[in-house]
N, C-alpha and C positions, 0 to 999 in steps of 0.2 A: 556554224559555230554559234553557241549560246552562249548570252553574256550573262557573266555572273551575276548574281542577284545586288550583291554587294557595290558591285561597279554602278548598276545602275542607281543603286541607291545616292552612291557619291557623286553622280553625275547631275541629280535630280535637285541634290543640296548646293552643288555650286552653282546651276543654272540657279537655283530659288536666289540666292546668293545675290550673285548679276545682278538679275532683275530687281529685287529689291534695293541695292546700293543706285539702281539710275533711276526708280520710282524715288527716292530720297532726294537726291541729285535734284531732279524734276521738280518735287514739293517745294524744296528750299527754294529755287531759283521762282518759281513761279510766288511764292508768298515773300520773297525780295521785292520782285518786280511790282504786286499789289501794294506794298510796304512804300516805296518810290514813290506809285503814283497816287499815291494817298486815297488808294482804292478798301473800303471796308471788306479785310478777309471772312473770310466765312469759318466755319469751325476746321479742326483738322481733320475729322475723316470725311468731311464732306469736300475740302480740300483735295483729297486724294481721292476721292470717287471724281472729282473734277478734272484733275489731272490724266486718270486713266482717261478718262472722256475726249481729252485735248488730244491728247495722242493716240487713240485706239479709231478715230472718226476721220481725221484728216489724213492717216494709215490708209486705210482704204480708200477714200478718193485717191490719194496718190498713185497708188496702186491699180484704179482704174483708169486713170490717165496716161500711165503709164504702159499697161499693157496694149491699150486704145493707139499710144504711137508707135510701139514696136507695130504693132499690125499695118501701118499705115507707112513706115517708116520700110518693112520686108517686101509689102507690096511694090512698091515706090523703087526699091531696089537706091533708097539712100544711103548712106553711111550710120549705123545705128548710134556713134557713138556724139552725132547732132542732135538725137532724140533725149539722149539723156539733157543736152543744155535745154533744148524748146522745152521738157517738161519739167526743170525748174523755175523757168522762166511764166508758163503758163499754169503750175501748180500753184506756185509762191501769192498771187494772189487770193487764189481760193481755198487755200492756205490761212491767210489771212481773216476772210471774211467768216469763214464756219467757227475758226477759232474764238474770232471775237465776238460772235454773235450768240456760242455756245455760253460763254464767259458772263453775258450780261444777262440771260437767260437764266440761268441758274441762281449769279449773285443778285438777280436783280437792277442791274447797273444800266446808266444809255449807250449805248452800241460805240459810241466815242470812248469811253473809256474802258470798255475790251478791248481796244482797239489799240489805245494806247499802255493795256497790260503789255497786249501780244509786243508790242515793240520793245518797249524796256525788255521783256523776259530773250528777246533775241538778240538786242543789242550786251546783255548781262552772256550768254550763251560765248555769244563773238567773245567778248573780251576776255573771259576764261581759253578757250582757244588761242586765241591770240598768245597768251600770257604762257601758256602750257608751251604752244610752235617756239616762241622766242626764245621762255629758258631751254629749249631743248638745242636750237641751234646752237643757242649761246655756249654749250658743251659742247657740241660738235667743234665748234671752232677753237676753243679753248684745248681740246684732243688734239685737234693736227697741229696747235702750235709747239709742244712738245716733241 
């Protein structure tokens, strides 16, 4: 079965779509988090070549870590689903570190204050979540009392 051309094309545009509204997402939240730490932003497309950087580099470590405990995890004949906490737990640092080291590196900045982008931009992340989790319960509950 071949898919229409047309399909694919509308598929192409929503995906462009996506990814553009979480690349925005991303920019914004990450030039809050500079903005906070009273960190000098850089321009905006270089912003967004920074951005893609933050997330397309610690992607892949993840990614390696990850496949590295599944292997280790199927060997082992564990339960895989302890793999996925140990490699948050042993990601999240180095996570940290590329992030913030990429961050001062480019801006220029000392490795403390990447450091403390990276933190505001996760604590700014959490609280958004947070706020989204809560009004949604907040419906759910307000539905069943009806």
């Amino acid at each position: 079965m071949n898919p229409n051309p047309a399909q694919v094309i509308v598929l192409l545009v929503c995906l462009g779509f996506v990814l553009l509204v979480v690349l925005a997402f991303e920019v914004l939240i990450f030039r809050a988090a500079c903005s906070l730490c009273k960190i000098p932003q850089p321009g905006f497309l270089r912003t967004i070549g920074l951005v893609v950087l933050l997330l397309a580099v610690p992607a892949g470590v993840d990614a390696f870590f990850s496949g590295v405990l599944y292997e280790v995890y199927q060997t082992a004949k564990y339960p895989l689903w302890e793999a996925g906490v140990v490699q948050f737990f042993l990601a999240l640092p180095v996570h940290m570190t590329i992030c913030s080291a990429i961050h001062a590196r480019v801006v220029r900045i000392p490795m403390s204050q990447g450091l403390s982008v990276w933190l505001v931009e996760k604590l700014l992340k959490l609280a958004i979540i947070t706020l989204i989790v809560g009004f949604i319960a907040l419906l759910f509950t307000i539905g069943k009392g009806q």
